[in-house]
BALOBA-1460 file (C-alpha; in Angstrom, 3 decimals):
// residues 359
<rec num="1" residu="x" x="0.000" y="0.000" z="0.000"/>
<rec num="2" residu="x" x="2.836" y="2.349" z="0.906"/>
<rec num="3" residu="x" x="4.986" y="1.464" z="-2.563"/>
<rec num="4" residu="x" x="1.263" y="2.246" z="-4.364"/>
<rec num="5" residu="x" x="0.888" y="5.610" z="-2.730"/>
<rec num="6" residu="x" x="4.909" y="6.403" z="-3.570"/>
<rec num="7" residu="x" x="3.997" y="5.880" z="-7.051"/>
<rec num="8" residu="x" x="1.329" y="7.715" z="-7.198"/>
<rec num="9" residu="x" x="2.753" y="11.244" z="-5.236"/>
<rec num="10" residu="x" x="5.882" y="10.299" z="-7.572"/>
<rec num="11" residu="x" x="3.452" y="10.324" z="-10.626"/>
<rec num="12" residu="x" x="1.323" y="13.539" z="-9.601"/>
<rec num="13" residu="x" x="5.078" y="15.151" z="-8.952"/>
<rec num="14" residu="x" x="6.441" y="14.838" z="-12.890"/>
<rec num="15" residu="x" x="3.141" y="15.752" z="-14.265"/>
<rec num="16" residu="x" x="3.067" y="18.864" z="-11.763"/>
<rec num="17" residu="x" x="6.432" y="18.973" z="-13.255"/>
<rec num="18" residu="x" x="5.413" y="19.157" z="-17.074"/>
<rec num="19" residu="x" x="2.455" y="21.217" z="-16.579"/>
<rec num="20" residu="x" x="4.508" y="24.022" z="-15.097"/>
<rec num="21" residu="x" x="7.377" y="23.454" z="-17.793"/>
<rec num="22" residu="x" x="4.926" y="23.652" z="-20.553"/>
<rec num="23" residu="x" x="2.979" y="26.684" z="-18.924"/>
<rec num="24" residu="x" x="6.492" y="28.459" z="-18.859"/>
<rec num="25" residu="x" x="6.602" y="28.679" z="-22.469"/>
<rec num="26" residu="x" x="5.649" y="31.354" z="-24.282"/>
<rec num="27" residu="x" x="5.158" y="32.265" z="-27.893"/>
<rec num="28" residu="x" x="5.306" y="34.818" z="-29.737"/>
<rec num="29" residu="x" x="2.236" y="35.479" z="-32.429"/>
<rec num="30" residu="x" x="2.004" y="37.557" z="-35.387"/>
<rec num="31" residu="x" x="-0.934" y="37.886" z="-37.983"/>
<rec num="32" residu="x" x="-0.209" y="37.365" z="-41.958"/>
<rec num="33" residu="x" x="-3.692" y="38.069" z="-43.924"/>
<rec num="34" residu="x" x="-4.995" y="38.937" z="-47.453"/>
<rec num="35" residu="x" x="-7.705" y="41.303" z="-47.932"/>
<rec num="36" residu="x" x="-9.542" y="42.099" z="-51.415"/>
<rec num="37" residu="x" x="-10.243" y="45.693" z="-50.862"/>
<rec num="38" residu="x" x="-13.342" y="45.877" z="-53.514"/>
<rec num="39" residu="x" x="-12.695" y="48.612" z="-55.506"/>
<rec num="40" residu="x" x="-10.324" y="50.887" z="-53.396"/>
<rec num="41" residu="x" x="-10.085" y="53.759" z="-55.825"/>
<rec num="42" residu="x" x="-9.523" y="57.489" z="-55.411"/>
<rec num="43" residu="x" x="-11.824" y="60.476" z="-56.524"/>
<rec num="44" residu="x" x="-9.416" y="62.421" z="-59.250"/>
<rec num="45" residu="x" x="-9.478" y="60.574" z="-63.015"/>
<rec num="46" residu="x" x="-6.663" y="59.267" z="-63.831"/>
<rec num="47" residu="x" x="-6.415" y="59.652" z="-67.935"/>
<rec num="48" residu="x" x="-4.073" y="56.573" z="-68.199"/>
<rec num="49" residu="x" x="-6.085" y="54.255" z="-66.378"/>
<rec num="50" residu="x" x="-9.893" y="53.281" z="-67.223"/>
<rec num="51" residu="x" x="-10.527" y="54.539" z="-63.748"/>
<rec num="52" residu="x" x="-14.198" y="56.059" z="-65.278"/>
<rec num="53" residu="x" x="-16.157" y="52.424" z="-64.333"/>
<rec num="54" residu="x" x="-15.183" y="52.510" z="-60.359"/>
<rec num="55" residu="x" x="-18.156" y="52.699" z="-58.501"/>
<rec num="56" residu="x" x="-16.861" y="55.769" z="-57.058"/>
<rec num="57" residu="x" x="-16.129" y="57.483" z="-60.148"/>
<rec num="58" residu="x" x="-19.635" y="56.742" z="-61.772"/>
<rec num="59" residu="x" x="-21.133" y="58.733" z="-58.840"/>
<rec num="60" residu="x" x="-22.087" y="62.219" z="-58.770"/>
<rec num="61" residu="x" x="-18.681" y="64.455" z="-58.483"/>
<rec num="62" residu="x" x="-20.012" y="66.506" z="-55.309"/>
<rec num="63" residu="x" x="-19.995" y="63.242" z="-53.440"/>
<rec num="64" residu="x" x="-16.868" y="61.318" z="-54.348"/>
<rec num="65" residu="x" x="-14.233" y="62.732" z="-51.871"/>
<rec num="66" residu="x" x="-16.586" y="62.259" z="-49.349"/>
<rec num="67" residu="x" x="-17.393" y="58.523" z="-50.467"/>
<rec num="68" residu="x" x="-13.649" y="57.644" z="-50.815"/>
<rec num="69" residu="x" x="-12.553" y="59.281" z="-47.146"/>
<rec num="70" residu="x" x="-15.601" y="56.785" z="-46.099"/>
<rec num="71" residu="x" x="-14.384" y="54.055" z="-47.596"/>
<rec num="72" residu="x" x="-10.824" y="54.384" z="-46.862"/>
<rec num="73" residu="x" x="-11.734" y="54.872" z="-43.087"/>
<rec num="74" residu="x" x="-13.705" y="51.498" z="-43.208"/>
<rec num="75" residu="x" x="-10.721" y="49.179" z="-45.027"/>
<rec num="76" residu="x" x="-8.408" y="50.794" z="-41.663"/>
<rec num="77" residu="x" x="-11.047" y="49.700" z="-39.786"/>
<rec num="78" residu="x" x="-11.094" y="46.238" z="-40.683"/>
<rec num="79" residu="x" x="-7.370" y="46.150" z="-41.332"/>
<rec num="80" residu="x" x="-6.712" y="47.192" z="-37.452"/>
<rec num="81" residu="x" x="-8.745" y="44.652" z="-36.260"/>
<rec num="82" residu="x" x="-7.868" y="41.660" z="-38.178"/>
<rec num="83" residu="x" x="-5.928" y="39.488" z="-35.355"/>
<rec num="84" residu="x" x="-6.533" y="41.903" z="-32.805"/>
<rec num="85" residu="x" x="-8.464" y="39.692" z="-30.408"/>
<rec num="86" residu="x" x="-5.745" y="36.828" z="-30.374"/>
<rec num="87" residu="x" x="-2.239" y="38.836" z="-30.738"/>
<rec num="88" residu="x" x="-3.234" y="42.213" z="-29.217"/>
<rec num="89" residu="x" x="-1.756" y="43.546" z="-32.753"/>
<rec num="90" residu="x" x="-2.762" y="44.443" z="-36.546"/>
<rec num="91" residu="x" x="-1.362" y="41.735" z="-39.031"/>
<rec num="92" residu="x" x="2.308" y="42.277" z="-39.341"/>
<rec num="93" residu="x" x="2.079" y="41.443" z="-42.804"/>
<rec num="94" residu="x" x="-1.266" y="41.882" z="-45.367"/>
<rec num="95" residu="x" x="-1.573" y="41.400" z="-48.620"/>
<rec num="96" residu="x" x="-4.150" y="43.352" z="-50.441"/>
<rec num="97" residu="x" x="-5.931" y="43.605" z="-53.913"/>
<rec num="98" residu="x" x="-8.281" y="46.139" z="-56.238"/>
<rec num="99" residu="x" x="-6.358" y="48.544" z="-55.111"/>
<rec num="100" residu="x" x="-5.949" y="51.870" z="-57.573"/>
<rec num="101" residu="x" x="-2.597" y="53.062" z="-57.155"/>
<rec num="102" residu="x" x="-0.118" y="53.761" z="-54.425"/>
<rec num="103" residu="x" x="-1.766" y="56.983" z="-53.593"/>
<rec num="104" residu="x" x="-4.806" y="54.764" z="-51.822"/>
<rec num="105" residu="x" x="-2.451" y="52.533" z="-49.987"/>
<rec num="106" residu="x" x="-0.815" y="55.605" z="-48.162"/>
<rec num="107" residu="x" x="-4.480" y="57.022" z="-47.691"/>
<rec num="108" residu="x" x="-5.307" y="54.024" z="-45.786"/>
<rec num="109" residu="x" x="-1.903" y="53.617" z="-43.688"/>
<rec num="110" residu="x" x="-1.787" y="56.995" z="-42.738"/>
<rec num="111" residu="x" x="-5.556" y="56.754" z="-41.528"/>
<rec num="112" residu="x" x="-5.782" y="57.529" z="-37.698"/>
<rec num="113" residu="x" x="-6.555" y="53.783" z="-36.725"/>
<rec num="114" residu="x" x="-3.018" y="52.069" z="-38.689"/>
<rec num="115" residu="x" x="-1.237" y="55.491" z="-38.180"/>
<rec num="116" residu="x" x="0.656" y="54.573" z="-35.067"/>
<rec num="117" residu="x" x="1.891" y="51.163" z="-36.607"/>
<rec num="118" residu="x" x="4.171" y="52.984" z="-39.179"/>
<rec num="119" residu="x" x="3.404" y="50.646" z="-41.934"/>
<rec num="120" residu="x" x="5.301" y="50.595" z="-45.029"/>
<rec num="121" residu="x" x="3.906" y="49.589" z="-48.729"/>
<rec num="122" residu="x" x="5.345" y="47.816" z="-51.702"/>
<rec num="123" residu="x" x="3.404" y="48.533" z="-54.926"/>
<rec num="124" residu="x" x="3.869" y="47.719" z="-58.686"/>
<rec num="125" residu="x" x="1.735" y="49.352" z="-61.257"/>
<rec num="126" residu="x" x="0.197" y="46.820" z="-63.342"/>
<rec num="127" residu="x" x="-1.035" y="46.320" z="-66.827"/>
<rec num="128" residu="x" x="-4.661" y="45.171" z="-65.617"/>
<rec num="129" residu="x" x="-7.520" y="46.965" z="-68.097"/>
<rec num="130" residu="x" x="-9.394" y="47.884" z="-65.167"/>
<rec num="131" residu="x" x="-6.112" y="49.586" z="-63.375"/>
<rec num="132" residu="x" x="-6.611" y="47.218" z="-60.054"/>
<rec num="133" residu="x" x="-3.383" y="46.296" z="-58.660"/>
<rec num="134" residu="x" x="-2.036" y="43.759" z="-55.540"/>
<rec num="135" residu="x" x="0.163" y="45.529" z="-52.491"/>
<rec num="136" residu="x" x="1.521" y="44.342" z="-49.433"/>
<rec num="137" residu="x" x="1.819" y="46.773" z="-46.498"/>
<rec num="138" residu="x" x="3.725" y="46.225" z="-43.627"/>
<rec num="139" residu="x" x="4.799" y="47.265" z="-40.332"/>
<rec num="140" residu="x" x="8.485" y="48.260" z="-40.493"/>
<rec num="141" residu="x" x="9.290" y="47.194" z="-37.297"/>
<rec num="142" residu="x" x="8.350" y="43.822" z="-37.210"/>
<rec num="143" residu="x" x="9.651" y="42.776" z="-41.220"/>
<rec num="144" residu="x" x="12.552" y="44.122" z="-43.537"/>
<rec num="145" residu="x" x="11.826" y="43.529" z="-47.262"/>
<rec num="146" residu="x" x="14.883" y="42.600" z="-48.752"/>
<rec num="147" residu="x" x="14.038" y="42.274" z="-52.585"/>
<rec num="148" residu="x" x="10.586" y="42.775" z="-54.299"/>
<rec num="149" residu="x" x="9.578" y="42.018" z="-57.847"/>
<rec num="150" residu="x" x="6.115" y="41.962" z="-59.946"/>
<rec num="151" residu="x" x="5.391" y="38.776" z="-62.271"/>
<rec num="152" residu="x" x="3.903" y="39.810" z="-65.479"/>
<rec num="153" residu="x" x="1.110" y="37.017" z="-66.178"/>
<rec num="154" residu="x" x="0.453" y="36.562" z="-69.986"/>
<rec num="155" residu="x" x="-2.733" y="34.915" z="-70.922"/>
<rec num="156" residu="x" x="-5.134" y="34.896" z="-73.858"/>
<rec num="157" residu="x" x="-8.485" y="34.502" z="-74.262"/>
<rec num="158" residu="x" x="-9.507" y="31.416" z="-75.596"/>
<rec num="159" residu="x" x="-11.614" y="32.172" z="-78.225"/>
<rec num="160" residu="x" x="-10.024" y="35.483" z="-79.495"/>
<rec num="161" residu="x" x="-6.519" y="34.542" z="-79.088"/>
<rec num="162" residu="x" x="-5.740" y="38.337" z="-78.045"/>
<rec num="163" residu="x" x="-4.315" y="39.298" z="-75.013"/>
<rec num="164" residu="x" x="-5.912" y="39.200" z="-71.744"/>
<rec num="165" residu="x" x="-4.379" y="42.301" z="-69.555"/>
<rec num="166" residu="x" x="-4.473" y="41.351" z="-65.577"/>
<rec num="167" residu="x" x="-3.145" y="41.842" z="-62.018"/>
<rec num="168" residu="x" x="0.718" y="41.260" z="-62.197"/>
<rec num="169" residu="x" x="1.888" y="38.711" z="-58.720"/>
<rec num="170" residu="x" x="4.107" y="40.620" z="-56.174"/>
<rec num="171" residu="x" x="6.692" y="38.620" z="-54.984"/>
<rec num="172" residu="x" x="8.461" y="39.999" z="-51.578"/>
<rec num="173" residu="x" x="10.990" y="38.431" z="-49.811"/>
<rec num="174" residu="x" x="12.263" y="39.447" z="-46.404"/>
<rec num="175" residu="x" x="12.976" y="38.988" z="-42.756"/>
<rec num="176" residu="x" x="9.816" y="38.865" z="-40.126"/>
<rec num="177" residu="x" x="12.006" y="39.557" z="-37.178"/>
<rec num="178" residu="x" x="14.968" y="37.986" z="-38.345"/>
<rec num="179" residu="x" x="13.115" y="34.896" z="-40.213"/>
<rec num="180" residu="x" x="13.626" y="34.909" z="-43.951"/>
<rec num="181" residu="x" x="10.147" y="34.480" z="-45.702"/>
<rec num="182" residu="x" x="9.076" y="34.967" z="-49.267"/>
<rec num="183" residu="x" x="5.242" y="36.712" z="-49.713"/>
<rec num="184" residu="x" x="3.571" y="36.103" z="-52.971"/>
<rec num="185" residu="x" x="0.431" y="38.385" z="-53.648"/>
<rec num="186" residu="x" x="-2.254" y="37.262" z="-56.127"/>
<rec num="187" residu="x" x="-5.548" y="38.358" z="-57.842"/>
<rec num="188" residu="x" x="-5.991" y="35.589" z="-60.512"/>
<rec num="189" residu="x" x="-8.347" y="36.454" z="-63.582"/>
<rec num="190" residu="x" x="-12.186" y="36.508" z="-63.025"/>
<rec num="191" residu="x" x="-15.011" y="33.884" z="-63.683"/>
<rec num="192" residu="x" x="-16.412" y="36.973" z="-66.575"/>
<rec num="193" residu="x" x="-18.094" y="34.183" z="-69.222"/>
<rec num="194" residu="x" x="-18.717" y="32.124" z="-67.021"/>
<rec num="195" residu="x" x="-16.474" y="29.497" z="-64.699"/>
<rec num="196" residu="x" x="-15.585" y="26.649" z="-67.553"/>
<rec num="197" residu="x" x="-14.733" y="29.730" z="-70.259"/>
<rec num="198" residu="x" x="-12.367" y="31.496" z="-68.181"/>
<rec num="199" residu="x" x="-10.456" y="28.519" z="-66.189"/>
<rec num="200" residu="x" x="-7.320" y="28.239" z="-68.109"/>
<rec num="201" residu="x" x="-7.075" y="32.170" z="-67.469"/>
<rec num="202" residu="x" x="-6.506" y="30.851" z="-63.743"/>
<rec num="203" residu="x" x="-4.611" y="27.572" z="-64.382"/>
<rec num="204" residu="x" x="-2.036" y="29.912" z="-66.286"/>
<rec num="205" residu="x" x="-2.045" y="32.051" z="-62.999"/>
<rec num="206" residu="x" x="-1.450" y="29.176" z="-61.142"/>
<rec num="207" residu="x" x="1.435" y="28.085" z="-63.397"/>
<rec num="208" residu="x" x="3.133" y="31.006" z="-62.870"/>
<rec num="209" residu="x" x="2.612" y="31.076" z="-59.266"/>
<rec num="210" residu="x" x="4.214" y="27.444" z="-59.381"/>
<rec num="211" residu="x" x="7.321" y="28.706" z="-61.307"/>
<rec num="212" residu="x" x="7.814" y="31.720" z="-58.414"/>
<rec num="213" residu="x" x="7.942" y="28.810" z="-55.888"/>
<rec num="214" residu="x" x="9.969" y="26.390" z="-57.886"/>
<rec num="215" residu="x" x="12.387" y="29.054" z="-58.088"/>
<rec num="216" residu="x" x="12.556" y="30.369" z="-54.458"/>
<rec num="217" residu="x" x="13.062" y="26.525" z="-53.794"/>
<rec num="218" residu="x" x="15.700" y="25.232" z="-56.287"/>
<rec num="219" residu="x" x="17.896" y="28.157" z="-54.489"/>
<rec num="220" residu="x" x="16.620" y="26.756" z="-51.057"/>
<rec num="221" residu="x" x="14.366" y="23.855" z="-50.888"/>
<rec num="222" residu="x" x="13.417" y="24.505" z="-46.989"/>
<rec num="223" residu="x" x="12.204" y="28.163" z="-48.420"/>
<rec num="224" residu="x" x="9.421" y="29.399" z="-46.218"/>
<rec num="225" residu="x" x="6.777" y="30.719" z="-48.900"/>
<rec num="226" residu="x" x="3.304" y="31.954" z="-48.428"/>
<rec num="227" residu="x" x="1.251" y="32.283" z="-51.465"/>
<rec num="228" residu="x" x="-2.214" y="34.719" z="-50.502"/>
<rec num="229" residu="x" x="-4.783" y="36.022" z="-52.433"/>
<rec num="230" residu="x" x="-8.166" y="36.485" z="-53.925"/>
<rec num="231" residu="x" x="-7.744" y="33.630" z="-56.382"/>
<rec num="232" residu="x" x="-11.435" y="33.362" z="-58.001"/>
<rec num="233" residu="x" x="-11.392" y="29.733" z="-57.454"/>
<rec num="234" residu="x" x="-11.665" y="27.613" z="-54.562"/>
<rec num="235" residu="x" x="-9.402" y="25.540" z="-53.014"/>
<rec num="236" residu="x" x="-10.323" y="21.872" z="-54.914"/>
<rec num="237" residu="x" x="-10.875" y="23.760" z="-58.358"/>
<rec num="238" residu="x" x="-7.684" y="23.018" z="-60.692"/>
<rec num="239" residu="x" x="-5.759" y="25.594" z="-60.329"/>
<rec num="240" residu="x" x="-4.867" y="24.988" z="-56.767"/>
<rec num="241" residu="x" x="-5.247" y="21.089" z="-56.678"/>
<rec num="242" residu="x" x="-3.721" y="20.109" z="-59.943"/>
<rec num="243" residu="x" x="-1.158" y="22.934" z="-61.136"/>
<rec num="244" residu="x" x="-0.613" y="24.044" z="-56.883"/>
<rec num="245" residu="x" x="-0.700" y="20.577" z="-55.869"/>
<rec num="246" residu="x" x="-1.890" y="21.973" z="-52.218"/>
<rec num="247" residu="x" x="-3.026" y="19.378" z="-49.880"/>
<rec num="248" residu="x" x="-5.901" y="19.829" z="-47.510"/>
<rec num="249" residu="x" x="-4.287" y="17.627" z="-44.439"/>
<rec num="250" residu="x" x="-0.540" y="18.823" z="-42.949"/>
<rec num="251" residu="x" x="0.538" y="15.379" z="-42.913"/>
<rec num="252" residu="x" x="0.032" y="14.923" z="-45.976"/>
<rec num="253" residu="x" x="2.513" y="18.019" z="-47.203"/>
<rec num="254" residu="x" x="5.569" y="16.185" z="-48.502"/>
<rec num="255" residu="x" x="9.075" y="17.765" z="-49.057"/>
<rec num="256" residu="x" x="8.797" y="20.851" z="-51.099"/>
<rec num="257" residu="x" x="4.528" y="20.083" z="-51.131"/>
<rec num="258" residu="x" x="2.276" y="23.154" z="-50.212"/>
<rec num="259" residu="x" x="-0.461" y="22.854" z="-47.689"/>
<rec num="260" residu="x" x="-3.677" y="24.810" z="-48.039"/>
<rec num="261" residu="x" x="-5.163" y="25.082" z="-44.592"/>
<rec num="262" residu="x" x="-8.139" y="26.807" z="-46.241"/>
<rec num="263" residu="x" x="-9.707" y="23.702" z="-47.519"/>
<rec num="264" residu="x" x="-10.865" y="22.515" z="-44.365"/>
<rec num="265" residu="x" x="-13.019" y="25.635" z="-43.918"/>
<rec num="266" residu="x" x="-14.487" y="25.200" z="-47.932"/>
<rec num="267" residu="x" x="-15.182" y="22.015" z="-46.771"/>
<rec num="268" residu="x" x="-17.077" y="22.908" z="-43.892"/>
<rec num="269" residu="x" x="-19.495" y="25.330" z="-46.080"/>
<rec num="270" residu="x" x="-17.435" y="28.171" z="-45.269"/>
<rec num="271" residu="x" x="-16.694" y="31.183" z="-47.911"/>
<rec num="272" residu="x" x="-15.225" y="34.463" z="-47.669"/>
<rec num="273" residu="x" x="-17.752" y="35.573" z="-50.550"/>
<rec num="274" residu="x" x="-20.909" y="34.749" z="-52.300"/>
<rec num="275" residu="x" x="-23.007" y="35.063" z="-55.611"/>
<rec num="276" residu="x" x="-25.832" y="33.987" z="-56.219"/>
<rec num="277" residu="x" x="-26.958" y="32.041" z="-53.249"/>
<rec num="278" residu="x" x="-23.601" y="30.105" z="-53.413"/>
<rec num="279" residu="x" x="-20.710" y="30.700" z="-51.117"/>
<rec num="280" residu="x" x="-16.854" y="30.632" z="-52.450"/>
<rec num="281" residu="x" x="-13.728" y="30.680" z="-50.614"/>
<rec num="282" residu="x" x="-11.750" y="32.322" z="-53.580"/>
<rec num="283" residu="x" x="-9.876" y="33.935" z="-50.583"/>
<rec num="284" residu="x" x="-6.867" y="32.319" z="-49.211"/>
<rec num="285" residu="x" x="-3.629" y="31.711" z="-48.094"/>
<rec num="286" residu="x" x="-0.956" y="28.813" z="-48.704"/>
<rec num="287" residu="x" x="1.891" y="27.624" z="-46.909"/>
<rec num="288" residu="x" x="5.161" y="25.437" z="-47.927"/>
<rec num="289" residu="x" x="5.928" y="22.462" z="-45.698"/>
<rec num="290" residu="x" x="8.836" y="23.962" z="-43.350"/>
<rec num="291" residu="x" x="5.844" y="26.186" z="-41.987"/>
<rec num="292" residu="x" x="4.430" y="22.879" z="-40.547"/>
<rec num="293" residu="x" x="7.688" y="22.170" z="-38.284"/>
<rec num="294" residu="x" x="7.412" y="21.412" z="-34.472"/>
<rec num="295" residu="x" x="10.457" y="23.161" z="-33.849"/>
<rec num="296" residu="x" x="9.549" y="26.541" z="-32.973"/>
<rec num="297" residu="x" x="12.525" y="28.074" z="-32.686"/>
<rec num="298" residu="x" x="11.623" y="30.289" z="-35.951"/>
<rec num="299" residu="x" x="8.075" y="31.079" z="-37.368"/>
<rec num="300" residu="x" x="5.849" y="28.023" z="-37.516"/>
<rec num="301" residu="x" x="1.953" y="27.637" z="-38.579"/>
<rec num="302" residu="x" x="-0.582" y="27.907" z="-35.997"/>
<rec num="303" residu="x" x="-4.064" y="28.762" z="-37.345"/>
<rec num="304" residu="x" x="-6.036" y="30.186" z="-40.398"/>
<rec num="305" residu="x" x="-9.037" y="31.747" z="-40.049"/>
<rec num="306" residu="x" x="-11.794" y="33.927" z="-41.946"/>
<rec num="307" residu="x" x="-12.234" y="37.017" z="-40.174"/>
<rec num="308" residu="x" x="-15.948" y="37.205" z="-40.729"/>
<rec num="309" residu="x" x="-16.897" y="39.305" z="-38.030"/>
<rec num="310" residu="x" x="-20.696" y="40.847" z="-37.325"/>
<rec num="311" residu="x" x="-20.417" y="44.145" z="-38.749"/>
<rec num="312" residu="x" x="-18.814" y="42.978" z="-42.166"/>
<rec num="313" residu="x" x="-21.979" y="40.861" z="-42.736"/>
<rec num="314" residu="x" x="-24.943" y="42.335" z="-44.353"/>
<rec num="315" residu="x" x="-27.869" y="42.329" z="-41.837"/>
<rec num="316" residu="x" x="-30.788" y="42.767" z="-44.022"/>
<rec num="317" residu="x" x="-32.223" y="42.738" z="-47.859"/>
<rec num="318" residu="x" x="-31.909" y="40.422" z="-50.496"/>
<rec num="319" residu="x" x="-27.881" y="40.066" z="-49.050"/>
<rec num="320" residu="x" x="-28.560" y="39.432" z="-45.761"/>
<rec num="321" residu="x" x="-25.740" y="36.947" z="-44.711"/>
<rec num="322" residu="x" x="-23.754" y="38.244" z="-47.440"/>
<rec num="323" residu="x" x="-20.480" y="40.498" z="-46.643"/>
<rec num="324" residu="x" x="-21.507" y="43.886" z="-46.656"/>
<rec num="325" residu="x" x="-19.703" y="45.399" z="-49.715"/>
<rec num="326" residu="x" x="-19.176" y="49.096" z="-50.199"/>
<rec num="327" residu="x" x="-20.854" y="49.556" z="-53.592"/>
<rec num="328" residu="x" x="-24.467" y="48.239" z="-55.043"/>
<rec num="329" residu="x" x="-27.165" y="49.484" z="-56.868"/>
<rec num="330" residu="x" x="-24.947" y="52.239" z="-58.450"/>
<rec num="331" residu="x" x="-24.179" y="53.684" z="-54.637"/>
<rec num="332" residu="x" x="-22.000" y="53.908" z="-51.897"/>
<rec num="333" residu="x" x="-23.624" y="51.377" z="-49.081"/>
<rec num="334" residu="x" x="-21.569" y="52.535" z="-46.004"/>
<rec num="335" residu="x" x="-20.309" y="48.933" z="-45.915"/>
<rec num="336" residu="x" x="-16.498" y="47.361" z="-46.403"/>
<rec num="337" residu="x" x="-16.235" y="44.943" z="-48.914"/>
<rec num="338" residu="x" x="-17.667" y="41.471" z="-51.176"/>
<rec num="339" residu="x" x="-14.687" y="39.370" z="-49.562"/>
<rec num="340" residu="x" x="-13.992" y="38.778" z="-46.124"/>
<rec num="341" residu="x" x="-10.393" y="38.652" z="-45.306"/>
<rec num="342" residu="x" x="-7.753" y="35.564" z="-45.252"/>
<rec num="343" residu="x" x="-5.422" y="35.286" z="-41.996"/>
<rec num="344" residu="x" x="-3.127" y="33.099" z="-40.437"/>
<rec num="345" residu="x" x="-1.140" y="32.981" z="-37.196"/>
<rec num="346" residu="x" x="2.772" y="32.524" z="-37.273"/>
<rec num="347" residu="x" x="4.040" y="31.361" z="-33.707"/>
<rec num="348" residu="x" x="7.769" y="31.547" z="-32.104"/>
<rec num="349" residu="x" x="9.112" y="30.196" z="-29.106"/>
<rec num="350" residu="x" x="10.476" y="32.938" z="-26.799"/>
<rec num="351" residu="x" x="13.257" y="31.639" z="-24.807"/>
<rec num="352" residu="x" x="13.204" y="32.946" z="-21.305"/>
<rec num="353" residu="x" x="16.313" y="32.540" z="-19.075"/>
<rec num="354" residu="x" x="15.960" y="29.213" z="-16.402"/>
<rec num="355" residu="x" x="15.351" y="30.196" z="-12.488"/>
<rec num="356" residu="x" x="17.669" y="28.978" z="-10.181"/>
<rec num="357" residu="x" x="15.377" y="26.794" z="-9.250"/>
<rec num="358" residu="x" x="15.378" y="25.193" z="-12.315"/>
<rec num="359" residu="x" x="19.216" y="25.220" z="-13.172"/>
């Protein structure tokens, strides 16, 4: 009876033990997202661009400045609070599309609400007809770009064999706190004629997404890449299963393999926007395998998520349920945007010196 009741303090003493080892860890958390910014254009007309058929720029002139300071204040809004609840931060890194220019982006990072947070933007102009572009802003004190480049996608139309003009893909690669990463920002080509018509527009973005990763790996095959964006396909259509090759299961990520932890949620009848009575997840964010390490001594995957919160949701109408975009019916709507935003978590051990105790 005595050895049974040794074994048992000596049992309730190691996992005392491990519970107060484990609960001396601590992490560090930082938010990466991707937010399609529906339309985030400016007031003045831009001759060079076909800037005329923005929402904003088919209203009445009186009440465009006042439409885009709106609208700008409600993408900072969102933006600040993306993550907030879980890291106590804004994302550290976001990737961002329909965007107009650069002009916009500083707009929105110099807003009172993502003012303190000193953000910094990388921007190419692209060669997209409707003069949308993808961006990445960050906060300068948490990542250091180190080299930046926009992909040119070329793609024709199927039945016209002419030129189809779209959103270049920002590559970025750089140090988040001392962790090289590589950030690739997409807006693949549209569903316009319909979903079979245009898919080879977005298996030829996928392609070339494909090539950017092949070549960050041949020159490091543990490269840690994340791949974000409003793709306009979800994540079993072919672009991402076939030409991506992303699996929906970590375990299943193989050397070099790309995990897509936004398939569980499309699974689950989740979307981050919706047409029709339908829901998509064309929003979303992808991950190479060294993200999936236990060894958090550098950046590791924690968590996606949709940030769907209440008051991006349309409460009432024909779109209740729906996210409450900024423009319909020819008008501003006071509301944010047709896509809810993309995030993940990225994790770090924090060493913290031993007590005496413990040495």
């Amino acid at each position: 009876m005595k050895k049974l009741n040794l074994c048992i303090i000596t049992l309730f003493i190691f996992a005392f033990i491990n519970v107060n080892a484990q609960e001396k860890k601590k992490f560090k958390i930082h938010t990466v997202a991707f937010y399609n910014l529906e339309n985030l254009f400016d007031s003045i007309n831009d001759p060079v661009k076909f800037d005329e058929a923005s929402p904003i720029m088919e209203m009445n002139e009186a009440n465009r400045a006042e439409v885009y300071e709106k609208k700008v204040k409600n993408m900072a809004r969102v933006v600040a609070d993306i993550g907030y609840e879980d890291t106590k931060n804004t994302p550290a890194i976001l990737g961002v599309s329909e965007v107009e220019n650069r002009q916009v982006l500083v707009d929105l990072v110099n807003d009172p609400q993502l003012l303190q947070k000193d953000y910094g933007i990388i921007h190419f102009d692209s060669p997209d007809k409707r003069g949308i572009d993808v961006a990445m802003i960050y906060q300068k004190a948490l990542f250091k770009p180190i080299t930046t480049s926009s992909h040119e996608l070329l793609i024709y139309d199927d039945l016209t064999r002419k030129r189809v003009y779209t959103r270049d893909q920002l590559l970025v690669s750089g140090e988040l706190e001392g962790d090289l990463i590589h950030i690739i920002v997409n807006h693949w080509p549209s569903r316009s004629g319909g979903e079979a018509r245009s898919r080879s527009k977005r298996v030829g973005a996928a392609k070339l997404n494909k090539r950017i990763i092949d070549s960050l790996q041949s020159i490091d095959p543990y490269a840690k890449i994340i791949t974000m964006g409003d793709l306009n396909d979800d994540p079993t259509n072919a672009s991402v299963k076939d030409v991506l090759k992303a699996e929906r299961k970590p375990k299943k990520v193989g050397f070099k393999g790309i995990y897509n932890p936004m398939e569980e949620f499309f699974k689950k009848g989740l979307g981050s926007n919706a047409y029709r009575d339908a829901w998509s997840l064309f929003d979303q964010i992808l991950i190479t395998q060294p993200f999936l390490e236990k060894d958090y001594s550098s950046f590791r995957f924690y968590k996606a998520g949709i940030f769907n919160k209440y008051y991006l949701t349309n409460k009432r109408g024909r779109y209740k349920g729906y996210p409450f975009r900024s423009f319909a019916d020819g008008g501003f709507t006071g509301g944010f945007s047709d896509h809810f935003p993309a995030y993940i978590y990225l994790i770090r051990e924090v060493k913290t010196e031993k007590t005496k105790t413990e040495k």
